[in-house]
py3Dmol code that shows the C-alpha trace and the ligand (Angstrom):
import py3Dmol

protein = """\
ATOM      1  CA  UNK A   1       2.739  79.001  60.313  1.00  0.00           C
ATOM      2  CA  UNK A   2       1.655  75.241  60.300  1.00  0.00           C
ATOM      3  CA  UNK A   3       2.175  71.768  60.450  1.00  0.00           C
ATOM      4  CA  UNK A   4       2.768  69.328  57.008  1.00  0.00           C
ATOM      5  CA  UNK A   5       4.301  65.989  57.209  1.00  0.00           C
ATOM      6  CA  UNK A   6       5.278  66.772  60.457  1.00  0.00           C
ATOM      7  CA  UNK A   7       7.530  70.183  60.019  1.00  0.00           C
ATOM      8  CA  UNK A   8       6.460  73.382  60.047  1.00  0.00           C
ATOM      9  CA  UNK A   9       5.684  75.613  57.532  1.00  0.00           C
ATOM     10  CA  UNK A  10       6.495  79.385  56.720  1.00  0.00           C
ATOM     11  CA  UNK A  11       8.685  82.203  56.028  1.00  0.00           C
ATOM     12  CA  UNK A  12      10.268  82.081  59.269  1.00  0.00           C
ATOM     13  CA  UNK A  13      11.623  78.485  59.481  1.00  0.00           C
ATOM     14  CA  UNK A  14      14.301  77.057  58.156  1.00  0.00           C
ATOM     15  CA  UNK A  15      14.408  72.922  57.880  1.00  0.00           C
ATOM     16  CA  UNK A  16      17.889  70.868  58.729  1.00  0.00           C
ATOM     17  CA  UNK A  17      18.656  67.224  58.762  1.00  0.00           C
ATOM     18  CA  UNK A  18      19.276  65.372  62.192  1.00  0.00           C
ATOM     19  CA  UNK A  19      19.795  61.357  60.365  1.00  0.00           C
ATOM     20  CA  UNK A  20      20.754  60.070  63.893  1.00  0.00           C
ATOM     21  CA  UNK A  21      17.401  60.254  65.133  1.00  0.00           C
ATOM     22  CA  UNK A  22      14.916  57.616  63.409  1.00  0.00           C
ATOM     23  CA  UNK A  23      12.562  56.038  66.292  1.00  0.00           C
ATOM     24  CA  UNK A  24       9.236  57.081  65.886  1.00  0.00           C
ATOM     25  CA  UNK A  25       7.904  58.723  68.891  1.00  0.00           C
ATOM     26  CA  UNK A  26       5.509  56.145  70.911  1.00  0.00           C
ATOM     27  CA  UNK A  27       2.645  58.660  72.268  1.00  0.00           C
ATOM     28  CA  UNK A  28       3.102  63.075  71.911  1.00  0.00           C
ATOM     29  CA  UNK A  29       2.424  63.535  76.019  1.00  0.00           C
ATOM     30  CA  UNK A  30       4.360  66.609  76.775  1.00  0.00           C
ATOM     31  CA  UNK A  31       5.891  69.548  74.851  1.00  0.00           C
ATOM     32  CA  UNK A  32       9.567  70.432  77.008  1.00  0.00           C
ATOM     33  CA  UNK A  33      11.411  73.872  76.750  1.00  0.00           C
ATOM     34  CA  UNK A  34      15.473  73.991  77.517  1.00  0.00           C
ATOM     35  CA  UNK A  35      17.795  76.936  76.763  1.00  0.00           C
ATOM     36  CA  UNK A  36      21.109  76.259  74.991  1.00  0.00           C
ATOM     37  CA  UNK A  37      23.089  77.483  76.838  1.00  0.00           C
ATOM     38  CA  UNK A  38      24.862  79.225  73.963  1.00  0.00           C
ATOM     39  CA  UNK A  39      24.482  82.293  72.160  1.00  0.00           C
ATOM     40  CA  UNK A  40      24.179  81.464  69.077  1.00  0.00           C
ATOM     41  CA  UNK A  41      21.322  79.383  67.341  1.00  0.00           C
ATOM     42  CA  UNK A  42      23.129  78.089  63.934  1.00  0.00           C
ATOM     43  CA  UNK A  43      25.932  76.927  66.172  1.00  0.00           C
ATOM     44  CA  UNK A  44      23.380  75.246  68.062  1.00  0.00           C
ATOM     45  CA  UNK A  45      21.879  73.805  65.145  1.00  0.00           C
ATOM     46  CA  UNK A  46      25.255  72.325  64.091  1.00  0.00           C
ATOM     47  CA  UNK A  47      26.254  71.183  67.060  1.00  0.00           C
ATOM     48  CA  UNK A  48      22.822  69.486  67.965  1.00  0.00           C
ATOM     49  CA  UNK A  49      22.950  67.560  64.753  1.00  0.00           C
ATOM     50  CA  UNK A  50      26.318  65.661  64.573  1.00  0.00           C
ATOM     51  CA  UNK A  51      26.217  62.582  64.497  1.00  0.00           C
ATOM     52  CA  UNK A  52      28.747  62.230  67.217  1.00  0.00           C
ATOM     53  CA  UNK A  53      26.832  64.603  69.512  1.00  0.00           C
ATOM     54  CA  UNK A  54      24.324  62.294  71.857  1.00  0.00           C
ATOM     55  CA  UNK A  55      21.752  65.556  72.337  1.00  0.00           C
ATOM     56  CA  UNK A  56      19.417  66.932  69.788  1.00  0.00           C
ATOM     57  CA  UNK A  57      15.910  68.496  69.564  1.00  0.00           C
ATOM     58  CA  UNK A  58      13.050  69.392  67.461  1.00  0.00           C
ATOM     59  CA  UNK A  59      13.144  73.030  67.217  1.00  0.00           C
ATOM     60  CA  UNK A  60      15.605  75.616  67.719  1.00  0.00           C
ATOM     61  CA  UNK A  61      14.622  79.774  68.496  1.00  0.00           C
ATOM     62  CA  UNK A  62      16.994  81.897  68.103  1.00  0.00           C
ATOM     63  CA  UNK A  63      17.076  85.270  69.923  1.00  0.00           C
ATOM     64  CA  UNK A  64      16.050  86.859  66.741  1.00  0.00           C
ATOM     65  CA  UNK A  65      13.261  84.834  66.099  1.00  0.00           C
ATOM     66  CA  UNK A  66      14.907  82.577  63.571  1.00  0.00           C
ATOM     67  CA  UNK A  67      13.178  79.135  64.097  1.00  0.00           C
ATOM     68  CA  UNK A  68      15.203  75.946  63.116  1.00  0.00           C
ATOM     69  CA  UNK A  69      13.124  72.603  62.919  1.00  0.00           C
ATOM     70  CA  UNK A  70      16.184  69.377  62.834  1.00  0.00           C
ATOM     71  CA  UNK A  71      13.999  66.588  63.588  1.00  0.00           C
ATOM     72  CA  UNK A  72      10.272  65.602  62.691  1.00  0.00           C
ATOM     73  CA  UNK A  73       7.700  65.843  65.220  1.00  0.00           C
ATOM     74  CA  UNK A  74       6.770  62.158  64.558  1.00  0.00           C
ATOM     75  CA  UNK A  75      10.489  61.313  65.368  1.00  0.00           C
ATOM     76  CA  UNK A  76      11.957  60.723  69.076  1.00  0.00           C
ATOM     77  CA  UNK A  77      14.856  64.031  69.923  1.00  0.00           C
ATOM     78  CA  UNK A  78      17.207  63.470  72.460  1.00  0.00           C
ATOM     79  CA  UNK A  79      16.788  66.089  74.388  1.00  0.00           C
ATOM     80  CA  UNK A  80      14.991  64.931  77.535  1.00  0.00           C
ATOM     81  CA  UNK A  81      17.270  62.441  78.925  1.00  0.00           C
ATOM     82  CA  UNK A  82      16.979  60.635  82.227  1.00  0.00           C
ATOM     83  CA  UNK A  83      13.710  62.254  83.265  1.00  0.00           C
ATOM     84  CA  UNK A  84      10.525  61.493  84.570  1.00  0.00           C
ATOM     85  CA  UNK A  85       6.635  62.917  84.155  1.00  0.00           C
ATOM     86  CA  UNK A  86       3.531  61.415  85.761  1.00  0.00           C
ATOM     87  CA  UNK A  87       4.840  58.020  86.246  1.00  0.00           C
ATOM     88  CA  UNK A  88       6.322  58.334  82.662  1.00  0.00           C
ATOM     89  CA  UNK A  89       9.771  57.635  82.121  1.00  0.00           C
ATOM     90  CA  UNK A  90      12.151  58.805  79.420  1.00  0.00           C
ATOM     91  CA  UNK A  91      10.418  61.221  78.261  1.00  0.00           C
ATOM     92  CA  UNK A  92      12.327  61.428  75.000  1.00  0.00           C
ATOM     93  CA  UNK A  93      10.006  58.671  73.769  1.00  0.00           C
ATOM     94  CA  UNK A  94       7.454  60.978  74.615  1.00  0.00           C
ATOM     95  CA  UNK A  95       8.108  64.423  74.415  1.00  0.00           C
ATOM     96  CA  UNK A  96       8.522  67.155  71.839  1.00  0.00           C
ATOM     97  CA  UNK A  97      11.571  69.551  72.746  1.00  0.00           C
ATOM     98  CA  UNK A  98      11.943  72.900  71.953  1.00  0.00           C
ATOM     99  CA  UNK A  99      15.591  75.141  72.639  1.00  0.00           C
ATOM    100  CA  UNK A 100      15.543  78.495  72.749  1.00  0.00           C
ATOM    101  CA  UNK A 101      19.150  80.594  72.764  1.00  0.00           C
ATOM    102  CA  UNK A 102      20.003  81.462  76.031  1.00  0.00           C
ATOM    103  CA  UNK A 103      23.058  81.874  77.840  1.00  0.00           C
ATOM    104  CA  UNK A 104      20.688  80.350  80.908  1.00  0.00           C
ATOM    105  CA  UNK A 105      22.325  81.222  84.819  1.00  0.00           C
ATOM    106  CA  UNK A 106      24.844  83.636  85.513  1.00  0.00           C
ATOM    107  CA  UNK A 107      27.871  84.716  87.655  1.00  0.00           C
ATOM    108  CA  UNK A 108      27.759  87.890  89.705  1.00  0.00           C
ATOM    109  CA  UNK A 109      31.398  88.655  90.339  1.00  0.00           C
ATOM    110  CA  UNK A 110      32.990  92.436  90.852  1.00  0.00           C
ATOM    111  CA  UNK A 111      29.928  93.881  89.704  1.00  0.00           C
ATOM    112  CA  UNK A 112      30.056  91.940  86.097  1.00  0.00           C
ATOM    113  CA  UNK A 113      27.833  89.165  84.891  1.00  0.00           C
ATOM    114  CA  UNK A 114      29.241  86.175  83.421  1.00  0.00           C
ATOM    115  CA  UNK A 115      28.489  82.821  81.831  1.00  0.00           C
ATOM    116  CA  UNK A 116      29.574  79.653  82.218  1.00  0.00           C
ATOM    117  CA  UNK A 117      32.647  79.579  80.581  1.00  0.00           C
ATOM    118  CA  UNK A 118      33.279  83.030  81.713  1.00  0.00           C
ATOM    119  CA  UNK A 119      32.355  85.501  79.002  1.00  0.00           C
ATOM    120  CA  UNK A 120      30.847  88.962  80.281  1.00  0.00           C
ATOM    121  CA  UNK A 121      27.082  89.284  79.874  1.00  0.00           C
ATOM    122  CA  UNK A 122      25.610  92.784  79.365  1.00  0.00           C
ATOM    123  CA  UNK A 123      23.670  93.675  82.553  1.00  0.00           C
ATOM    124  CA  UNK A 124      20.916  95.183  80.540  1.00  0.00           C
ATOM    125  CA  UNK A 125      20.091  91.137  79.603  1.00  0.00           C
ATOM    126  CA  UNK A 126      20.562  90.289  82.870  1.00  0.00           C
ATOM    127  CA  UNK A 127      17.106  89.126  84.951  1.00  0.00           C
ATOM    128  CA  UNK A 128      17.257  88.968  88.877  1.00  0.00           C
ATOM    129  CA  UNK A 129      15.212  86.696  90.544  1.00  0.00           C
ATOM    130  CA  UNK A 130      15.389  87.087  94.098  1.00  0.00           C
ATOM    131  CA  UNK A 131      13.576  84.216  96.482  1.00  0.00           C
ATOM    132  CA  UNK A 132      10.448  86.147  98.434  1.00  0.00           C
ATOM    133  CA  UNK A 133      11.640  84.143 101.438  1.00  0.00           C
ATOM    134  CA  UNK A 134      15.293  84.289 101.836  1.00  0.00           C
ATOM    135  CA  UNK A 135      16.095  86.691  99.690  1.00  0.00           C
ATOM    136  CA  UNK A 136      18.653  85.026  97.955  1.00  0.00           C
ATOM    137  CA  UNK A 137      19.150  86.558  94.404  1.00  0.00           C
ATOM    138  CA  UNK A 138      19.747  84.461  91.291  1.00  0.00           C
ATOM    139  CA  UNK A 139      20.837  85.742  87.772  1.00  0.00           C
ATOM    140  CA  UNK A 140      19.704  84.602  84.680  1.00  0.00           C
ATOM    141  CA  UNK A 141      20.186  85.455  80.881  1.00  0.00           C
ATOM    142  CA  UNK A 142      17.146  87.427  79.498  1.00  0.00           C
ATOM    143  CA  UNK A 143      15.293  85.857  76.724  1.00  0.00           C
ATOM    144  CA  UNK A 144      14.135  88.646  73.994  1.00  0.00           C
ATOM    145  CA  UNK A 145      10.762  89.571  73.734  1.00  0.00           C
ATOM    146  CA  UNK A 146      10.264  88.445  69.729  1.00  0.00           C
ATOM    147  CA  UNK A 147      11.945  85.044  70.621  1.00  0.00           C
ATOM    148  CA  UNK A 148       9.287  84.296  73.479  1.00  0.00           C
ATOM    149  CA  UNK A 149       6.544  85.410  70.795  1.00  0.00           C
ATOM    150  CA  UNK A 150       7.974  83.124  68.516  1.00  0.00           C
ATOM    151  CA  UNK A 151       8.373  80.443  71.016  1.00  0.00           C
ATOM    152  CA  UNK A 152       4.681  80.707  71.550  1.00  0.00           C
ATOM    153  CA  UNK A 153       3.528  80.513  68.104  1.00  0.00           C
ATOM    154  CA  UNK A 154       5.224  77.504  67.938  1.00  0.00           C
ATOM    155  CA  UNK A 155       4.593  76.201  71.116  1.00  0.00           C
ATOM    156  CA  UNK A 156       1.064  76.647  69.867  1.00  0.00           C
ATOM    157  CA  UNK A 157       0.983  75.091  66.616  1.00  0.00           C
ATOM    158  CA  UNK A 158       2.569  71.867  67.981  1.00  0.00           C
ATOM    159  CA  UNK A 159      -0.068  71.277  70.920  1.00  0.00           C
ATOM    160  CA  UNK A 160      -2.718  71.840  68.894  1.00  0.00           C
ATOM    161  CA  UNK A 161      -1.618  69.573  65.987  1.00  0.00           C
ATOM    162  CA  UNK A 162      -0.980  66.965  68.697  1.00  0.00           C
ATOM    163  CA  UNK A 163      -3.340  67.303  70.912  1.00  0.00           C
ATOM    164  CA  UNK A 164      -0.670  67.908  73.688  1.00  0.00           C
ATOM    165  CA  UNK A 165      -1.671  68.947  77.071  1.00  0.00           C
ATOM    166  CA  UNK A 166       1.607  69.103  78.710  1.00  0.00           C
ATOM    167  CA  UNK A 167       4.119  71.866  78.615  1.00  0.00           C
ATOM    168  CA  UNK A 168       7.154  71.881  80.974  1.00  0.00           C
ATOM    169  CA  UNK A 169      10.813  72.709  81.499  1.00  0.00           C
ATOM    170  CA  UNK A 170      13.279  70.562  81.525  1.00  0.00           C
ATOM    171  CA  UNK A 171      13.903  71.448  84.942  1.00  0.00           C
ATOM    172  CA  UNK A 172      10.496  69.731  85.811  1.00  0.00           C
ATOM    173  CA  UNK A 173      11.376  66.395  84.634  1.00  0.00           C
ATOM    174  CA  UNK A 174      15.004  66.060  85.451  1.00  0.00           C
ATOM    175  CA  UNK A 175      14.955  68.347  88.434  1.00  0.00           C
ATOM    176  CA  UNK A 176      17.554  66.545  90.298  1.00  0.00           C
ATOM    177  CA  UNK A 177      20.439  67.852  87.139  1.00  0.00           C
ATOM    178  CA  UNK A 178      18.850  70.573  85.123  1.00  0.00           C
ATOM    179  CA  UNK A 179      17.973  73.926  85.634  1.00  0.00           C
ATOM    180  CA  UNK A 180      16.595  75.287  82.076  1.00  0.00           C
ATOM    181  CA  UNK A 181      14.572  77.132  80.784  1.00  0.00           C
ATOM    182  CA  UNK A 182      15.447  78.778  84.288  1.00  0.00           C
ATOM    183  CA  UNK A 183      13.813  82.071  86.245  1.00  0.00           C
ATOM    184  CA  UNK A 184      14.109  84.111  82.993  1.00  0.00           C
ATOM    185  CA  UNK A 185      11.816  82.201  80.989  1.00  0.00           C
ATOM    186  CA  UNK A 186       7.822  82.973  81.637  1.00  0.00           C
ATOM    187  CA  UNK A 187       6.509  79.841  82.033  1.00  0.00           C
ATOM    188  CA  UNK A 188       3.480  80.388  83.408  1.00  0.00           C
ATOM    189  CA  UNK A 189       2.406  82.156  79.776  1.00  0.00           C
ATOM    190  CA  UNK A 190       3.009  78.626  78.176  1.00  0.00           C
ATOM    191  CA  UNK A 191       1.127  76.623  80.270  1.00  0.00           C
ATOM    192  CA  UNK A 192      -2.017  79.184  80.604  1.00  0.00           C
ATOM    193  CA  UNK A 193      -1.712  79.605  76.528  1.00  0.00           C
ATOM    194  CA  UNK A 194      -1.866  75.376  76.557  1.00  0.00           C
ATOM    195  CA  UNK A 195      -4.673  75.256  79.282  1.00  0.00           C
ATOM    196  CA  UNK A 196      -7.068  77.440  77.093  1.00  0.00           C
ATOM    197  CA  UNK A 197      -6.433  75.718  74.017  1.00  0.00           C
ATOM    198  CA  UNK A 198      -6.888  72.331  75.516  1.00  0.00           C
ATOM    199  CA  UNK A 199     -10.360  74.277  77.395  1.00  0.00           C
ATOM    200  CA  UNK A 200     -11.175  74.885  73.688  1.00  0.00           C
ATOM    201  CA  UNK A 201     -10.631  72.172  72.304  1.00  0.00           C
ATOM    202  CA  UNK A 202     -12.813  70.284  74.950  1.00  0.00           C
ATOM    203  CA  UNK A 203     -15.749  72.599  73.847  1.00  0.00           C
ATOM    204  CA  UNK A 204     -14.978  72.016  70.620  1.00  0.00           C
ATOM    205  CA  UNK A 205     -14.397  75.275  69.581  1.00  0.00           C
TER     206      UNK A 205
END
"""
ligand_1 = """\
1
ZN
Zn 17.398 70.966 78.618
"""
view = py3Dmol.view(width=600, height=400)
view.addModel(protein, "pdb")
view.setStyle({"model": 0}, {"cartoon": {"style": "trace"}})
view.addModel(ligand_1, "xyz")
view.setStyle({"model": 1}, {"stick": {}})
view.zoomTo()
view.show()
């Protein structure tokens, strides 16, 4: 996988059109992950790039590992909204956003998991996250394991083609209205896998 003319390359990806977005992007600060809240990435896809729709992003994973690229990484995504990072505001206009497929936080009710319009989720996808201090317990939908090493690769690629230093969830810059990638997703992988490239790149290795 790689970068040319601002899309990636490779077996793996397929390309789609998003024509509503056309601002360039001012500076490539941060790199954001969301879930979709959906199960289904080509739905996501299509939905992401009406015209009508006032959301979009750059890449979409699916749970399979399909990787969807709908806007050009030299192109502002509206994925970010009203959010905020280091004193920088609207991050859209400086941000890269990646969704991955996920059905993100759940309903435990009579011993069944739901989503959030109500569909049953299969507890073996189901991750707990219970607080250390209260012990409150939260339930999130699983990402799969050859999504996140998808996710990764192109997580990768991106930061090191723009020199980006910054990965975060959405939940970091909007924290006061969203709650994705959520407890399922391992963040701290992204940022340490960002931190050593950025250590590398220092050193010029
Ligand atoms: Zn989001």
């Amino acid at each position: 996988m790689y970068i040319k003319d601002h899309r990636l390359q490779g077996d793996c990806i397929t390309q789609y059109a998003c024509p509503k977005n056309t601002q360039k992007i001012r500076k490539h600060i941060a790199l954001v992950l969301h879930y979709t809240a959906n199960n289904n990435a080509l739905k996501a896809v299509k939905y992401l790039t009406l015209p009508g729709v006032n959301a979009s992003a750059h890449v979409i994973i699916g749970r399979n590992g399909e990787v969807y690229q709908t806007v050009p990484f030299n192109i502002e995504a509206w994925h970010a909204g009203k959010s905020e990072l280091d004193n920088l505001h609207e991050l859209n206009h400086f941000s890269i956003g990646i969704e991955l497929v996920n059905q993100g936080k759940l309903i435990f009710e009579n011993n069944r998991y739901y989503n959030w319009h109500n569909k049953v989720v299969d507890s073996k996808d189901v991750f707990i996250k219970e607080d250390p201090n209260t012990g409150h317990r939260s339930f999130w939908h699983r990402y799969t394991p050859v999504q996140l090493a998808m996710a990764k690769e192109v997580t990768w690629q991106i930061t090191n083609h723009y020199h980006i230093s910054k990965v975060v969830g959405h939940s970091e810059i909007s924290p006061d209205r969203k709650l994705d990638p959520g407890e399922a997703f391992p963040m701290d992988q992204f940022k340490q896998l960002v931190y050593k490239q950025n250590i590398n790149r220092k050193a010029g290795r």
